[in-house]
C-alpha positions, 0 to 999 in steps of 0.5 A, a space after each residue: 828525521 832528527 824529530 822522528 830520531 829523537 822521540 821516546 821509546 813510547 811515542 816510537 811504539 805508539 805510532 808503530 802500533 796505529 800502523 800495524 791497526 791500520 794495516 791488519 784491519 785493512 787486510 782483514 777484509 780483503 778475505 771476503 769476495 765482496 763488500 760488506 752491505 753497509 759499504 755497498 749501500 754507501 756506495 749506491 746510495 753515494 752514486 745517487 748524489 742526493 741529500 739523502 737515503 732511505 737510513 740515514 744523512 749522506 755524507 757516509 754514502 758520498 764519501 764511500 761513493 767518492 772512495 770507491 769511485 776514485 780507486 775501484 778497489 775493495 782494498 781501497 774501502 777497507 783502508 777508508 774504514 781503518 783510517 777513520 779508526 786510526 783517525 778516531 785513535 789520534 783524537 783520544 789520545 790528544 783528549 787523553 793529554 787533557 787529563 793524563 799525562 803522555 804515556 797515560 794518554 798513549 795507553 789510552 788509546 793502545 787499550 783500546 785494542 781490546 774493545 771489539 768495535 774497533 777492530 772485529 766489528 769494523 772488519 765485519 762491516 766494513 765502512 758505514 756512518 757508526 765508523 765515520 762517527 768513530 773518528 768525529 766524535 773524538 775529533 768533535 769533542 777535542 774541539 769543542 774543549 779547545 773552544 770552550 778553554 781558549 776561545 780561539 776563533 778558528 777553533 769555533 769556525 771548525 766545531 762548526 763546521 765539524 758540527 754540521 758534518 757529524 750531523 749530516 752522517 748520523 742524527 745520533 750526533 745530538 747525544 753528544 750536542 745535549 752533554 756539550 750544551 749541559 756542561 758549558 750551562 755548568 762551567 762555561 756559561 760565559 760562551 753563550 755571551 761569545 758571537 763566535 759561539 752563534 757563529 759555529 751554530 749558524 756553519 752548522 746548521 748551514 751544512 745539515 740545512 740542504 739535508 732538512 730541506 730533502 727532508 722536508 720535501 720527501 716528508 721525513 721518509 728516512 724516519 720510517 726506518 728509524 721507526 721500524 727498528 723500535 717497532 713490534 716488540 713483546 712486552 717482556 722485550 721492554 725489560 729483556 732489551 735494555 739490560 742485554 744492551 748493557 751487557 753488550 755494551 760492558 761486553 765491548 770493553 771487556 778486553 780494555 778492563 781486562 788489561 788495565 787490570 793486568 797493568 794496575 795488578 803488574 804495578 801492585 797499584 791499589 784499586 782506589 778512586 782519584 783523590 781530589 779530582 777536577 770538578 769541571 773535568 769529571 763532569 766532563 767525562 761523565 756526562 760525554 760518555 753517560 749520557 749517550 748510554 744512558 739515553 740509548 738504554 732508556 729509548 730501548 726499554 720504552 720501544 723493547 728493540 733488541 738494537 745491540 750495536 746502538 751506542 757503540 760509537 760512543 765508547 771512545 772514552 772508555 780508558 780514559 775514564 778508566 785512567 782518570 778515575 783510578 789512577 796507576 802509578 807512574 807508567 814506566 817504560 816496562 810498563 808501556 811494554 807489558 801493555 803494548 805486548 798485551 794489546 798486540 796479543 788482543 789483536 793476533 786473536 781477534 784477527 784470528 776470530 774474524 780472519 776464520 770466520 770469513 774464510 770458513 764461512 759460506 755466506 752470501 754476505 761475504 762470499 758472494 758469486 756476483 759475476 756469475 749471478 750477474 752474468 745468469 740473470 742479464 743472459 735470462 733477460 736478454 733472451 727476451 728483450 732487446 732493451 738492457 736490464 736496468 732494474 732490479 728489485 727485492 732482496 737488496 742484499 742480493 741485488 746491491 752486489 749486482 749494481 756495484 759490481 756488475 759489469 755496466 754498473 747500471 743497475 737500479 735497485 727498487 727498494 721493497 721494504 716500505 721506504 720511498 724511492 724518490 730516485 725511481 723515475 716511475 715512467 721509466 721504471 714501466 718502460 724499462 721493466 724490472 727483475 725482482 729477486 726474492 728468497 722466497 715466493 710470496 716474497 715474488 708476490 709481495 714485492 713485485 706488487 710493491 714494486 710494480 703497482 701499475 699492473 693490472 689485476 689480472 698480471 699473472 706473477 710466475 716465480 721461477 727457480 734460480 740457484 746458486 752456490 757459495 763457495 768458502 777459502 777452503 773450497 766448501 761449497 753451500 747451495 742457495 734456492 731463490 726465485 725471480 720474476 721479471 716485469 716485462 717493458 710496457 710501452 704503453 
């Protein structure tokens, strides 16, 4: 109590302000009716306790699996999401004592209030790997430096093991890697003579091996999503792409320039670049936050895929670098004021932009009538077959709700979009039948075909019309038309 009593003014708003993030962004989503799909298809993916998904490694599936399966709440994935961000702020701000001072450092990381990512896209999509690699790759960074100035031996064992976690959430990671080993090749080359370095490389690659191996066995299938993502683009997308990417990127961090401008304009602080800088920290700072973008901006002007949110996990140095290489005057107490007063009214209106939009919108994404869909299609089922519904297939951003949230949690969803389903037990599937949902007829068509490929030629595919609605906070209704179709149990 007496260490709590006798921190600064500064240090008191700072912890008060990760509270308030926390618990705004955490209500935020309790506006939508269910999940958003990213932390449904975590959810899923989770309960399949495999090495691997369709997109990505599995760690954010099992954590999201392990939360949700713990609390059973929405709530409680939203907490999930905003204490990985609240997480991720901590750690930029200890990189920020590495090169500011304190209060420098704290503002680092309140600035950030003004950089969307970590507030309306979180609150948006919920829980997904991009927001578990918000609070890693901070946490990764802060390590590998503490390893590479002082060499301590724990260190090393936790790149490692941090390292070999990243990985297993996004392949992304390896744009943090490359710059690692660049600028220890620069300033450090005396690691590569450490055992312990070799060490940290063997934890790593010992906790992303079991994912290899699933991915040996199942012929690098997730890659075909990373595959369809750059592919079928016009030639005019390969210069249109990547100079959209960088306006969205620049985009993102509008709010952060936007108040340290504010605060350098307030302490009629000349806009000059730092005098004298270390050479080992700008290169550090450079190449951690450069090379990312830059190797994203170049893979999307060769594939022309017009991927916006691509590299957004990796902004977290942005006002440190802001703080660094264009230095204010000393940061008075008024200062830290003005700042902290201008990223809570950042926040009060982003949160009003969000909040409003998931209230007043009629989108099944977020205000979807699971229970009574739920309830419709199993009373439709079991008008004609004593066996229980056990799969679904189609759309699966209609069928993902259906499995979470359904009553027996038993559903099996039978992905169509051309990814593999090692989960799927074949014979069963047969045995047990299915329930296709599409928005579309043909998509009936195409996707019990994909689904079902043992039927005969002759099977005659019969859509049948299903609707429903999708009601908003206000009571403002919207229809949705979709179709289903049901492969009946063979037991043959």
């Amino acid at each position: 109590m007496k260490k709590i009593k006798g921190l600064s003014f500064e240090n008191k708003a700072f912890y008060l302000f990760l509270c308030v993030h926390l618990i705004v962004w955490t209500a935020v989503g309790l506006i939508r009716t269910v999940l958003p799909t990213d932390a449904l298809e975590g959810i899923y993916w989770g309960g399949l306790h495999d090495f691997g998904t369709p997109k990505h490694p599995p760690f954010a599936g099992w954590i999201t699996y392990l939360c949700y399966s713990l609390f059973k709440t929405d709530f409680s994935i939203y907490l999930l999401s905003q204490a990985f961000i609240v997480g991720g702020f901590y750690y930029i701000y200890k990189l920020g004592k590495i090169f500011l001072d304190k209060n420098r450092a704290m503002l680092s990381v309140i600035l950030m209030e003004g950089c969307w990512v970590y507030s309306y896209i979180t609150g948006y999509y919920g829980f997904n790997p991009d927001v578990i690699l918000l609070f890693l790759l901070p946490l990764l960074t802060y390590v590998f430096y503490q390893c590479v100035t002082r060499s301590k031996t724990f260190d090393w064992i936790a790149l490692g093991l941090i390292a070999g976690i990243c990985f297993l959430n996004k392949y992304q990671t390896a744009l943090i890697i490359i710059p690692m080993f660049i600028w220890t090749t620069m300033f450090k080359k005396e690691v590569f003579k450490n055992k312990m370095f070799y060490i940290s490389v063997l934890i790593s690659f010992l906790i992303f091996l079991p994912h290899l191996l699933w991915m040996i066995k199942y012929d690098f299938f997730p890659l075909m999503y990373f595959e369809e993502e750059l592919g079928g683009f016009s030639i005019f997308s390969h210069i249109q792409a990547p100079i959209w990417l960088l306006i969205i990127q620049l985009s993102t961090i509008a709010g952060c320039l936007l108040m340290f401008f504010c605060l350098k304009c307030r302490q009629k602080s000349p806009f000059e670049i730092i005098k004298n800088p270390e050479k080992e920290k700008v290169w550090f700072l450079l190449l951690f936050y450069f090379f990312p973008l830059l190797f994203t901006v170049i893979m999307v002007a060769i594939s022309g895929a017009s991927r916006f949110r691509w590299g957004f996990e990796f902004i977290y140095l942005s006002t440190i670098m802001l703080f660094y290489f264009f230095p204010t005057k000393q940061i008075t107490t008024d200062d830290f004021k003005f700042s902290l007063k201008f990223a809570y009214i950042a926040m009060f209106i982003t949160f009003l932009s969000l909040g409003g939009l998931l209230a007043i919108e009629k989108n099944y994404r977020s205000r979807y009538p699971v229970q009574k869909i739920y309830s419709d299609l199993n009373k439709i089922w079991s008008s004609q077959y004593k066996t229980p519904l056990k799969y679904f297939g189609g759309y699966i951003e209609w069928t993902l709700p259906l499995t979470v949230y359904g009553k027996e949690h038993q559903q099996i969803i039978l992905d169509t979009n051309g990814y593999k389903n090692p989960w799927i037990d074949k014979k069963d599937l047969k045995q047990s039948g299915i329930l296709i949902i599409g928005r579309k007829e043909e998509d009936i068509y195409n996707d019990t075909q994909k689904s079902c490929p043992y039927l005969d030629e002759n099977y005659v595919i019969t859509p049948q019309p299903y609707s429903f609605e999708v009601e908003n906070a206000f009571g403002q209704k919207r229809q949705y038309d979709i179709f289903y179709h049901i492969v009946p149990p063979q037991n043959k």
